[in-house]
C-alpha positions in Angstrom: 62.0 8.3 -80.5 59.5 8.0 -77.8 58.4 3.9 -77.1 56.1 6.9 -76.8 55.5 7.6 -77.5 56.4 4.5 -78.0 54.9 3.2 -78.3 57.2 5.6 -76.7 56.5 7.6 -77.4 57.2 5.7 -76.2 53.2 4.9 -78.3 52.2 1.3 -79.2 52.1 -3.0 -80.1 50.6 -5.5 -81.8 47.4 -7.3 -81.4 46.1 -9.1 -84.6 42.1 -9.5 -83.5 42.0 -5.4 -83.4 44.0 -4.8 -85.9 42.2 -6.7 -88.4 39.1 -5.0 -86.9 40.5 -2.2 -88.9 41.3 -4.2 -92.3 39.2 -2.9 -95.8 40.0 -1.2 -98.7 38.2 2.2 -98.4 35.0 3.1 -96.5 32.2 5.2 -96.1 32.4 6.0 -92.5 29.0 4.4 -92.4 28.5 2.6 -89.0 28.8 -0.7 -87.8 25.7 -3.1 -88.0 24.2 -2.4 -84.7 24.5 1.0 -85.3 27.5 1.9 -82.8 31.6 2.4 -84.3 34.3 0.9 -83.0 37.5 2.9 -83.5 40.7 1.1 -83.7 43.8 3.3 -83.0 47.2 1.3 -83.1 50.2 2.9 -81.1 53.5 2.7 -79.8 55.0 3.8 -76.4 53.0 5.6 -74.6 50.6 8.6 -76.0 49.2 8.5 -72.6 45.1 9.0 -74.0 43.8 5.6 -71.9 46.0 6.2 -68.8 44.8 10.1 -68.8 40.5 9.0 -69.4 40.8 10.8 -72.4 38.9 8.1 -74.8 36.6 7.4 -71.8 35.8 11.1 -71.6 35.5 11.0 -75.8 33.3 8.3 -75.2 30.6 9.8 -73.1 30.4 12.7 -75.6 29.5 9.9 -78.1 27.6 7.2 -76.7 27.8 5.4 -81.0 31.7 5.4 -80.7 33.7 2.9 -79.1 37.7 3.5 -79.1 40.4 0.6 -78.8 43.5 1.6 -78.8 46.4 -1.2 -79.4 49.7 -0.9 -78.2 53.7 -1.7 -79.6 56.4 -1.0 -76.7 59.5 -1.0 -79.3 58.4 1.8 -81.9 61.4 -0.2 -84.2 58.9 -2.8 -84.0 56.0 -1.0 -84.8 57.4 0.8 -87.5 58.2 -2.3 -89.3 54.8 -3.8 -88.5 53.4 -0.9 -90.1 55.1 -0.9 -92.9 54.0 -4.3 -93.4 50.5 -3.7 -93.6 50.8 -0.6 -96.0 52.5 -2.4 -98.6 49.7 -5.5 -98.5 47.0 -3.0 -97.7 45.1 -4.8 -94.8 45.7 -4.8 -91.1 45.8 -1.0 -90.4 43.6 0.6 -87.6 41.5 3.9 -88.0 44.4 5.6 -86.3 47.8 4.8 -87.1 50.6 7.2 -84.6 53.9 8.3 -86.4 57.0 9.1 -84.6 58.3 12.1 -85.3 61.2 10.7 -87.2 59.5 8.6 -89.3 57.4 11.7 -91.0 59.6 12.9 -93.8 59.7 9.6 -94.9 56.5 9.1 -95.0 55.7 12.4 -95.9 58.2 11.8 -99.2 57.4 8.1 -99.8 53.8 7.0 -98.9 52.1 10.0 -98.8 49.3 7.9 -101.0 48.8 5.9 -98.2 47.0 8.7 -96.0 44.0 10.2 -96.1 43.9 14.0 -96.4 42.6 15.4 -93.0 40.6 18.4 -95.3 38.6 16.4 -97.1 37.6 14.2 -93.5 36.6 18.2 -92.6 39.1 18.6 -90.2 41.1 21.0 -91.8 42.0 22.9 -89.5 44.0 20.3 -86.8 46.9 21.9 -86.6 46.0 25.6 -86.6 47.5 26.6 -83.4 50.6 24.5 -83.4 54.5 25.6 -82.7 54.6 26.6 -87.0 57.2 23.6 -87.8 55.0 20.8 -86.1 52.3 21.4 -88.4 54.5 22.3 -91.2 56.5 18.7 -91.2 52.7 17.0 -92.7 51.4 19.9 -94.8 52.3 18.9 -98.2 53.0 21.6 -101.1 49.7 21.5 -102.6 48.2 21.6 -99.0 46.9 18.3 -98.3 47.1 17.7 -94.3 48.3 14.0 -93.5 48.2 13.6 -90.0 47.4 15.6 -86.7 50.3 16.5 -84.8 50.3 15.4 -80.8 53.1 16.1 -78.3 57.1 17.2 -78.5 59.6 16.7 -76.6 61.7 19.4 -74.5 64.1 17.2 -72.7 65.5 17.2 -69.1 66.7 15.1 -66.6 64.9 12.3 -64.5 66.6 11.5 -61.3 66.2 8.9 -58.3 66.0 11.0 -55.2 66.5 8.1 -52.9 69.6 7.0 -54.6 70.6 10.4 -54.7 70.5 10.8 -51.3 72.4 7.1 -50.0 75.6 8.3 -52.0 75.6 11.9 -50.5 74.7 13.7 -53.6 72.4 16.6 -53.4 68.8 16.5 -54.5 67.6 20.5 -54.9 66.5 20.8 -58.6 68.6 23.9 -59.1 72.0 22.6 -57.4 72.0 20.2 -60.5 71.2 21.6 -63.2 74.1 24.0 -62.1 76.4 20.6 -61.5 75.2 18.7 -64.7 74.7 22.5 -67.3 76.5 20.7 -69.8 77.5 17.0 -70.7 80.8 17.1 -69.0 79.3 18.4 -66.1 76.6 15.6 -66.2 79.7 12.4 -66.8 82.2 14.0 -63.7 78.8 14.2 -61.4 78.0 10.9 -62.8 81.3 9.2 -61.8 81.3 11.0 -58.2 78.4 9.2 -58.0 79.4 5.5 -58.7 82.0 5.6 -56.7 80.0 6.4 -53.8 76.9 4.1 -54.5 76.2 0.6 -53.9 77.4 -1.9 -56.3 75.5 -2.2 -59.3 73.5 1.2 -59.1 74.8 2.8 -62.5 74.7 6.5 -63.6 72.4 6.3 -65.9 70.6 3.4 -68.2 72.4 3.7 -71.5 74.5 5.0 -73.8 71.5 5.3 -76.0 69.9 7.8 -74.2 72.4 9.9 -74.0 73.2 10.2 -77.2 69.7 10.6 -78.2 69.2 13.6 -75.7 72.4 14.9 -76.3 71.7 14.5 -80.6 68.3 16.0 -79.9 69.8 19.5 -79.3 70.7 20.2 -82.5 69.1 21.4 -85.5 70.8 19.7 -87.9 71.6 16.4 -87.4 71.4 13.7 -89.5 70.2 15.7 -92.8 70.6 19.0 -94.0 68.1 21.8 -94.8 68.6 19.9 -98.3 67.9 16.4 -97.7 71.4 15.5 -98.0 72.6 12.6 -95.2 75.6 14.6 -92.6 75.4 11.9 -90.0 78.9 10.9 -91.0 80.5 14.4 -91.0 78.2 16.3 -88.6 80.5 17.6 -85.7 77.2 17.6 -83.2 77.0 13.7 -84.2 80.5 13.0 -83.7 80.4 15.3 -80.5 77.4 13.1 -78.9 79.4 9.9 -79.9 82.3 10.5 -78.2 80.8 11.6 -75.2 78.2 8.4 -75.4 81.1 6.5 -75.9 82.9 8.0 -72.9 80.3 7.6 -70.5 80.4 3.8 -70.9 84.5 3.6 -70.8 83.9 5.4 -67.1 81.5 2.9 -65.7 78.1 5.2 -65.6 76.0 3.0 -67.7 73.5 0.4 -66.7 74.1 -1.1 -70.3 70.1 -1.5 -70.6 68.6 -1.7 -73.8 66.0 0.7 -73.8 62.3 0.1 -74.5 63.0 -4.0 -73.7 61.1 -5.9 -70.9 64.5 -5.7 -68.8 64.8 -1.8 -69.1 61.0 -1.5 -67.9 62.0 -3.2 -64.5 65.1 -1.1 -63.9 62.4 2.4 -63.2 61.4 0.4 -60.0 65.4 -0.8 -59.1 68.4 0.7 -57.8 69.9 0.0 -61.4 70.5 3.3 -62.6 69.9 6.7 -60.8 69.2 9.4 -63.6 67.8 9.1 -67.1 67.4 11.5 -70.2 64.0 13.0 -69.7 62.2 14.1 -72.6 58.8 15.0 -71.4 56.5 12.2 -72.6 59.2 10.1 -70.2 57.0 11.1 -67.2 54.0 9.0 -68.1 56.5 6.0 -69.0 58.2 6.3 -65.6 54.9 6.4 -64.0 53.6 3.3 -65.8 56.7 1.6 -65.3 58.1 2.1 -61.8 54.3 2.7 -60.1 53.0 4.0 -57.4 54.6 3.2 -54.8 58.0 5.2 -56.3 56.0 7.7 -56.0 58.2 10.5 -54.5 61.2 8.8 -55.1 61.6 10.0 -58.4 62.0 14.2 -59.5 63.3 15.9 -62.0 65.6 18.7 -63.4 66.7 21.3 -66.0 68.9 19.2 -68.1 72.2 19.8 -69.7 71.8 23.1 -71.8 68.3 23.7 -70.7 66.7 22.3 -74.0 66.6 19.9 -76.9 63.7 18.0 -78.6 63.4 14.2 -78.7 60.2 12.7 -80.0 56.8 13.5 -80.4 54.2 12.0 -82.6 51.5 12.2 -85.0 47.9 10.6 -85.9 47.1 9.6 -88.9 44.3 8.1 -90.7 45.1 5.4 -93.4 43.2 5.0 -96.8 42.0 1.6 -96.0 40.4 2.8 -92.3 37.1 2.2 -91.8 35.6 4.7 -90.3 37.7 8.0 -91.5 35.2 10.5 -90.7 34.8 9.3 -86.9 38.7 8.9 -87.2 39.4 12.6 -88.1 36.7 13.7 -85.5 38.7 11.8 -82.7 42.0 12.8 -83.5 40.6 16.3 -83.9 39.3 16.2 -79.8 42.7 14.3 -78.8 44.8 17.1 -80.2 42.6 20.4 -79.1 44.2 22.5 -76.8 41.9 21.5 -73.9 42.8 18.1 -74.6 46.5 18.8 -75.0 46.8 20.6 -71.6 45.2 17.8 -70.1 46.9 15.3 -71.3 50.5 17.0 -69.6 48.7 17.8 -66.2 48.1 13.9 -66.2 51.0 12.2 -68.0 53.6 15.1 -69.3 53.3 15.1 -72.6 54.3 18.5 -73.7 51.7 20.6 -75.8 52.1 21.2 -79.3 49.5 23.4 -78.9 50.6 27.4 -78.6 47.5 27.9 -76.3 47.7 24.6 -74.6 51.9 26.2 -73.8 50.4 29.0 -72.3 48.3 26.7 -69.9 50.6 24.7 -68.4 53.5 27.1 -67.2 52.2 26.9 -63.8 51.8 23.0 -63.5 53.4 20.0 -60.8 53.6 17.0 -60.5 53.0 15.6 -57.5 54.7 11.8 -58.2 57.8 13.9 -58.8 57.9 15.6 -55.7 55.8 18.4 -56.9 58.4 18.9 -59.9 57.7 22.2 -61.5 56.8 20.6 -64.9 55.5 22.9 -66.6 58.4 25.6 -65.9 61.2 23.1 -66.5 59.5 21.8 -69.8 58.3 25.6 -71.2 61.7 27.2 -70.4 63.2 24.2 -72.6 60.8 24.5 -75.6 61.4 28.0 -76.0 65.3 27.6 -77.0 64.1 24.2 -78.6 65.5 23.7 -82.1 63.0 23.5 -85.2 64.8 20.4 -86.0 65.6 19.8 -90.0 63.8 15.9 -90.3 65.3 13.8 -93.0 63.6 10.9 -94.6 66.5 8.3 -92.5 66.2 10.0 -89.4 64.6 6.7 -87.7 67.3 4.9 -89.4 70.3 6.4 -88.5 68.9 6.9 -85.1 68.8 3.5 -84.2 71.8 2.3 -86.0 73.9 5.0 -84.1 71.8 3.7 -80.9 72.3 0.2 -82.0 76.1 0.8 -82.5 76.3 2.1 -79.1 74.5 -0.9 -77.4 77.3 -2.7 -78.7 80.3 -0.7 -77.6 78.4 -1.3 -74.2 77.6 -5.0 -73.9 80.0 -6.7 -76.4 83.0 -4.5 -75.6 82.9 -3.5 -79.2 85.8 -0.7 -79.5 83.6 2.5 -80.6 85.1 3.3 -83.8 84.3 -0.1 -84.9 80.9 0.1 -83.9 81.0 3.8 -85.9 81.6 1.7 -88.7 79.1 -0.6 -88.0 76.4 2.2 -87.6 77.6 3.8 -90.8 77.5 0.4 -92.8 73.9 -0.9 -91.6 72.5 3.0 -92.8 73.9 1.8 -95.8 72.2 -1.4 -95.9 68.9 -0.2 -95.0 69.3 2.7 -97.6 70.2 0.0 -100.3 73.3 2.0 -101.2 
């Protein structure tokens, strides 16, 4: 999940005088009483539309429309927030974002609780979009939920500087060679703790790893049937073990990610690499600053693909404004818009045109990182990924699990067990 775009995703937090902005039980779309509309959009991570001027720009086209856009770091947090407010009905902005795993879910469960984006006239969103983007919030009788935003072709992050102080080369294509698959990416990892300084780990969790490594797979925790295989499922298994093996060697910084602690670690010697799915950039950004500028570049990672996060926008039955909602999210997510949006923070294009765009792109805070070629060359191996309705779930208890092994000293099959229980629990099996 992205706190991106989550909020990241990341994506997105809480603030209660917006948010309540957005409370009511149906609307007209008629504007406010001086005449002008305030948009609320609610988030988690980071979507990357403020830090790229994209709601300034949308705001110039339409002097009448105001956007405020609130945040949620922890998209765990906002999820539960959210669901909150749809079951009392109140509290819910104009826009509401949806991670990527959270979408058969709601697709499934609380489809009632979204407006259709045909009868808002905007129809036609997601005409243009890789097929199973748009597909995942089409339902059977053709109703279109949500507009769908970024994905997330992964690859690897690295520090440059600490790179360099333990002797370990820095040319993109050298590593990617080194680190072409996961046991490539632990030996290089341990060759480089044991030259570094104290306390400059491998990487920042087992999480991440697992997540990445998870995220190349088509099937992971549900079948093309909705059936749960995140007990059985070698790939699952696979990513555990080696998760599990890369804290028993001493490669991870043992940070929990999206927490206040983790966010100070991008501008610290505390870890040197970090599972990169493209939204990451405009997190790292926003997190380490400018002055790392330089200091941080990236690289193919290992097996030159995989998909972790994304998002969608969504309009809630109780917004306010739904018509000026469904125009907004209709600008955010047009190609233009899109290819924008990477060139400024690097959040991949969902958009087939906006693809085609961006192949040439760098990023200059990354060392003039080839962005666009790294990220393109993994989405076109990237796995159409089967979503079940406890993919955010299991994701986090597996992720939760593994934060244990990590900083309790929890053996891993018990925290296995652990994981498997608390899907249980949330399931109410």
């Amino acid at each position: 999940m992205r706190p991106f775009r989550a909020a990241t995703l990341g994506s997105a937090a809480l603030a209660a005088a917006l948010l309540l902005t957005a409370c009511g039980s149906g609307s007209t779309g008629s504007a406010d009483g001086d005449g002008k509309v305030t948009l609320t959009v609610d988030l988690f991570g980071t979507f990357g539309f403020k830090e790229a001027g994209l709601y300034d720009e949308y705001m110039k086209l339409h002097p009448n429309i105001t956007v405020k856009q609130t945040d949620t770091q922890d998209e765990g947090q906002y999820w539960q927030a959210l669901q909150t407010k749809l079951a009392g009905g109140g509290g819910l902005a104009d826009v509401q974002g949806l991670e990527v795993g959270r979408i058969a879910s709601v697709m499934q469960k609380q489809a009632d609780k979204f407006q259709d984006l045909r009868s808002l006239g905007a129809a036609e969103v997601n005409d243009g979009l890789v097929p199973w983007k748009a597909a995942a919030v089409r339902t059977a009788d053709g109703k279109v939920l949500a507009a769908g935003t970024d994905i997330g072709p992964e690859a690897i992050c690295f520090r440059t500087d600490l790179f360099k102080a333990a002797g370990l080369p820095t040319d993109r294509t050298e590593l990617a060679a080194k680190w072409s698959t996961w046991a490539g990416y632990l030996e290089l990892g341990k060759e480089y703790v044991a030259k570094a300084e104290p306390g400059n780990a491998w990487t920042d969790s087992a999480a991440g790893m697992f997540t990445a490594e998870v995220g190349q797979q088509k099937v992971r925790y549900a079948d093309e049937s909705g059936k749960p295989v995140h007990e059985t499922n070698p790939a699952v298994r696979t990513a555990w073990a080696d998760a599990t093996k890369l804290v028993a060697d001493g490669l991870s910084a043992k940070l929990p990610q999206w927490t206040p602690e983790w966010n100070k670690a991008f501008s610290t010697g505390k870890f040197a690499t970090l599972s990169c799915p493209a939204w990451m950039i405009g997190y790292i950004k926003g997190q380490a600053g400018t002055s790392f500028s330089g200091k941080w570049d990236i690289a193919p990672g290992p097996g030159r693909t995989g998909n972790w996060g994304g998002a969608y926008l969504a309009v809630p039955k109780t917004a306010k404004h739904p018509k000026e909602a469904a125009e907004l999210i209709t600008w955010l997510n047009a190609k233009e818009q899109q290819a924008k949006l990477f060139a400024k923070q690097g959040s991949f294009p969902s958009s087939t045109a906006a693809q085609a765009e961006i192949k040439s792109v760098k990023d200059p805070y990354f060392n003039d990182a080839p962005i666009g070629e790294i990220f393109s060359e993994a989405a076109v191996t990237m796995p159409a990924q089967v979503l079940g309705t406890q993919d955010g779930v299991i994701g986090k208890a597996f992720t939760d699990a593994l934060g244990e092994v990590e900083r309790t000293g929890t053996a891993p099959a018990t925290a296995w067990q652990h994981a498997l229980d608390n899907v249980k629990k949330a399931s109410g099996n």
